[in-house]
N, C-alpha and C positions, 0 to 999 in steps of 0.2 A: 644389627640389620641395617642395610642403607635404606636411606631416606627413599631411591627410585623404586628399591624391592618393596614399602610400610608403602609406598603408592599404588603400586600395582595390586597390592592385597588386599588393599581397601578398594581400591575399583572392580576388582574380580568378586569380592562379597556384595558390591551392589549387584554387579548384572547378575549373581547367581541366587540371591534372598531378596532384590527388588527393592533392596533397603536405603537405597540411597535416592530420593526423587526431592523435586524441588519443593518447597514448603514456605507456600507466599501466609504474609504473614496477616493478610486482609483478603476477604471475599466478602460479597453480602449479596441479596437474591434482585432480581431488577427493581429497577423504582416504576416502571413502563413498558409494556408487552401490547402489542397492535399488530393486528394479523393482516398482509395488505394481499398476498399470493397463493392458490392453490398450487399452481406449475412452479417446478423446480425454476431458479433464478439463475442466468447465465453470468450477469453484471449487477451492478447496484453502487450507488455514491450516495453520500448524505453532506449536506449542505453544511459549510462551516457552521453556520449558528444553529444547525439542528431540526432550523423548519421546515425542510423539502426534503423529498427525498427521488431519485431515480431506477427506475429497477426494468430490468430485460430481461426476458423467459426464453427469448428466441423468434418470440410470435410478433410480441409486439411491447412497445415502449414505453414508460408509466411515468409518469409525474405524482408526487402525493404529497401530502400535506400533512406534514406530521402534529403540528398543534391539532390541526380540528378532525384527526384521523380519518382521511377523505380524500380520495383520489378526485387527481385537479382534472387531469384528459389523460391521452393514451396518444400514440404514434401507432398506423397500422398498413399492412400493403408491404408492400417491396422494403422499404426504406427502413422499415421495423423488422424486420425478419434476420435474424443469424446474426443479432448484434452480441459482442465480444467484450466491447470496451464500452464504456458509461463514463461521463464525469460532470459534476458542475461547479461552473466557477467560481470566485471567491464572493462576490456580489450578487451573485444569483442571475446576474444579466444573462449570460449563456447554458445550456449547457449542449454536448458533445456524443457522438456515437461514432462507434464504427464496426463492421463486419471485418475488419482486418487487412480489406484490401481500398476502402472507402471510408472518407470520414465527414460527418456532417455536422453543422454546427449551427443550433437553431436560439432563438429569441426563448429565454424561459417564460416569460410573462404569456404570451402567446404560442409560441409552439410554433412561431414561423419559420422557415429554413432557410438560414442566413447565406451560408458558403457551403459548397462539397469541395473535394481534395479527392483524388485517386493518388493510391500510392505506384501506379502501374505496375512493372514487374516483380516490385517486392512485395513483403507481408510483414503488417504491422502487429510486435510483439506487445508495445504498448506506448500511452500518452501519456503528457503530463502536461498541464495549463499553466503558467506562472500567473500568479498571484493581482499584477497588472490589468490581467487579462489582453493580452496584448498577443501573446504567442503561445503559440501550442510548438510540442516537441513531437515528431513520431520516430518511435525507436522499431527498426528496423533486423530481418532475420540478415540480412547482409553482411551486418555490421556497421552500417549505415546511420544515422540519424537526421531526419529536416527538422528545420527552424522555419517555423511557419507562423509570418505576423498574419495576426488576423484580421486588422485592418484596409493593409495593402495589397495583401496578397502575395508580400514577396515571398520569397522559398532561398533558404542555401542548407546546403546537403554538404555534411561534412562525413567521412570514413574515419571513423574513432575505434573499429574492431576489428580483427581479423574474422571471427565468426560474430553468429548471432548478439544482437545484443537482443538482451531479455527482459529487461527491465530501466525505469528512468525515473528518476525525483529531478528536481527543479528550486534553487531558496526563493524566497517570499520576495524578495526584489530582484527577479528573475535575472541576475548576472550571471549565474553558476547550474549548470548540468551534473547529474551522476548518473554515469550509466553503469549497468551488470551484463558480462560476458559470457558466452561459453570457450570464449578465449583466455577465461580464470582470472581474467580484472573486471576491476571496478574504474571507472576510468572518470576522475572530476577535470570537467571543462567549461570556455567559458561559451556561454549562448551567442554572445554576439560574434564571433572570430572563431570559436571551434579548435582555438589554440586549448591544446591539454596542459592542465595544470598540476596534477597528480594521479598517479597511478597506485591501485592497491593489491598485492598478490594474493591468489587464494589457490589450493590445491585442486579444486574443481569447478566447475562452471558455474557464476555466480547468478544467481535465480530471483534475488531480489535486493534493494536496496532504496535506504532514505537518508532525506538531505532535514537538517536543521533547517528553520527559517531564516538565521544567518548566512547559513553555508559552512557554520564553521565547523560544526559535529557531522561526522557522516557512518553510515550503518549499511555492511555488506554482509549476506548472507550467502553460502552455497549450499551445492547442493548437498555435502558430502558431513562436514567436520567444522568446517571456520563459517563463524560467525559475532565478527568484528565492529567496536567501534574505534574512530578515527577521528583525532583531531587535527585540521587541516593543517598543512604545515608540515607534518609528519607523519613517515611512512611509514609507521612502526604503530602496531593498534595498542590503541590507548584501554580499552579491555575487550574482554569476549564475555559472552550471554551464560550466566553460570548456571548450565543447565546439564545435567545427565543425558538427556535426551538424542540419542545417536541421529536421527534425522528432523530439523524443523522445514517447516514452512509456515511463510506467511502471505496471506493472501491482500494484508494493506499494513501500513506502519505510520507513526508518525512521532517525529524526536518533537518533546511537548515541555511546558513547564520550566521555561527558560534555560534550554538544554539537561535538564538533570533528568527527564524519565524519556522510554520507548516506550510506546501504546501499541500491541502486535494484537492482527488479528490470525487466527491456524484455522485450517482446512477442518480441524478437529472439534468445531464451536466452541473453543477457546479465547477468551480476549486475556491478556497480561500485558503487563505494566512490567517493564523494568530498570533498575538505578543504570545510568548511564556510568558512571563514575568507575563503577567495579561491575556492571554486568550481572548483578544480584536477579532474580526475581522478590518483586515485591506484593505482588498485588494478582490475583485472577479470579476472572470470571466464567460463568456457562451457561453460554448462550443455549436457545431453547432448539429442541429436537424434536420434529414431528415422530409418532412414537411409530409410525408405519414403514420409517427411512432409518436403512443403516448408519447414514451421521448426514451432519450439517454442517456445511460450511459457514463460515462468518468470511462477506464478501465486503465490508467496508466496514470501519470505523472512523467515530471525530470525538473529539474532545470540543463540545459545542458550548462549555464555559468552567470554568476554574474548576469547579467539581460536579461535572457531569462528563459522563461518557454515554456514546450513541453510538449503537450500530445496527447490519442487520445481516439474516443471515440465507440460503443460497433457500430457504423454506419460506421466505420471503416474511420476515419477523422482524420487525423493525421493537428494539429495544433499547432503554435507560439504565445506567447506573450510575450511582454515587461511587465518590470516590474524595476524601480526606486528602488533601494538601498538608493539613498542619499533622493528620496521624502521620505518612508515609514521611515527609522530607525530615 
């Protein structure tokens, strides 16, 4: 028997006995559970070191305090209402909203409102802050993307897509853009010039993607089949997510752990970890489910220090977990 026929029989007994699914080799139950939302959660970002968090229902805007489990203030009125996108920045100085066609950007400490931005004719698919904080990216259904310093104010607007782009990461010393297509790339560029530096193919519209804090790992997801990682340099993916799983999603990612793991959050209250190296699953978690909702989403995670992971989820549950460095590497 050939090898492509002993593949195919082995894939056709999974999908027809269920028997072949992924099998992380660590799970443990939270360290941490804080109830912050009754109303379903639109948005939500947690603070790199874990102590803040931001969460949008749609009504209105929430600041919290995850040490002393306590909401700091709220955003309410116009300005709170139909927000989309959430983020805050890597120092806690800022953070960010937007309804998709407006984005505001206020003082964290206070809640003051620093700059607005209209994206006029387009809609904003999504942000991303580099690390600086110095610029914000807004990825556009265009195909479009601005580079917006938040200092001066400037704007330059580069066309990096034929359609939508749909998603955007940014590395940690904001040189380098990855944006996700429904024009079936992934396209790494650079921030300041908007000159493209590589392009990554995928068979279908690509729906999410994340940049290492080098830039040098990069991770493209579609919607369909491929779900790639890339090391930069080369067009050729360095592995895929070894997963059965016919369709993922993920709703936030982050290449963690000095490039060797992915921290993926799924629509499914799902958080996993996996080996960058070979695309293995290593490690997941499940996240909590209010028992009256058919599922939860997990709308952010962070890796808020060497073994802690933090997220929370669309039932507005802000959770802990441990996580072993010396078991998993």
């Amino acid at each position: 028997m050939s090898l492509v026929m002993r593949k195919f029989l082995i894939l056709l007994f999974c999908l027809t006995l269920n028997a072949c699914t992924d099998q992380p080799v660590y799970t443990s139950a939270a360290m941490v559970t804080q109830h912050y939302s009754e109303a379903v959660l639109k948005a939500a970002d947690i603070s790199s070191d874990g102590t803040l968090s931001i969460l949008s229902d749609n009504e209105q805007v929430c600041i919290w305090d995850n040490i002393k489990n306590q909401q700091n203030y709220c955003l309410q009125g116009l300005d709170a209402k139909l927000i989309e996108l959430v983020g805050i920045s890597h120092t806690k100085r800022y953070f960010y909203t937007s309804n998709r066609v407006n984005v505001h950007l206020y003082n964290l400490a206070t809640g003051r409102l620093i700059r607005v931005w209209s994206a006029g004719d387009n809609i904003i698919n999504d942000i991303a802050m580099t690390n600086n904080e110095n610029t914000l990216i807004f990825a556009f259904r265009s195909g479009q993307a601005s580079v917006v310093s938040v200092h001066s104010d400037v704007i330059n607007t580069f066309k990096l897509h034929r359609l939508d782009i749909n998603t955007v990461a940014a590395s940690d010393d904001g040189t380098k853009a990855l944006t996700g297509s429904s024009d079936k790339r992934a396209n790494l560029w650079s921030i300041q010039t908007g000159e493209l530096l590589e392009s990554y193919h995928h068979q279908s519209r690509v729906n999410h993607v994340a940049l290492s804090p080098t830039g040098k790992i990069a991770f493209t997801l579609d919607a369909i089949k491929d779900r790639y990682f890339w090391r930069t340099g080369n067009t050729q993916p360095q592995a895929e997510l070894g997963s059965h799983v016919k369709f993922i999603e993920f709703n936030d990612s982050q290449i963690i752990n000095h490039n060797k793991w992915l921290l993926s959050a799924s629509p499914k209250q799902v958080i996993q970890l996996w080996r960058v190296s070979d695309g293995e699953l290593i490690a997941q978690w499940q996240a909590y489910k209010h028992e009256q909702r058919f599922r939860s989403s997990v709308l952010a995670i962070e890796m808020i220090n060497p073994n802690t992971i933090a997220s929370i989820t669309s039932d507005g549950v802000y959770q802990q977990w441990s996580v072993s460095i010396t078991t998993l590497d």
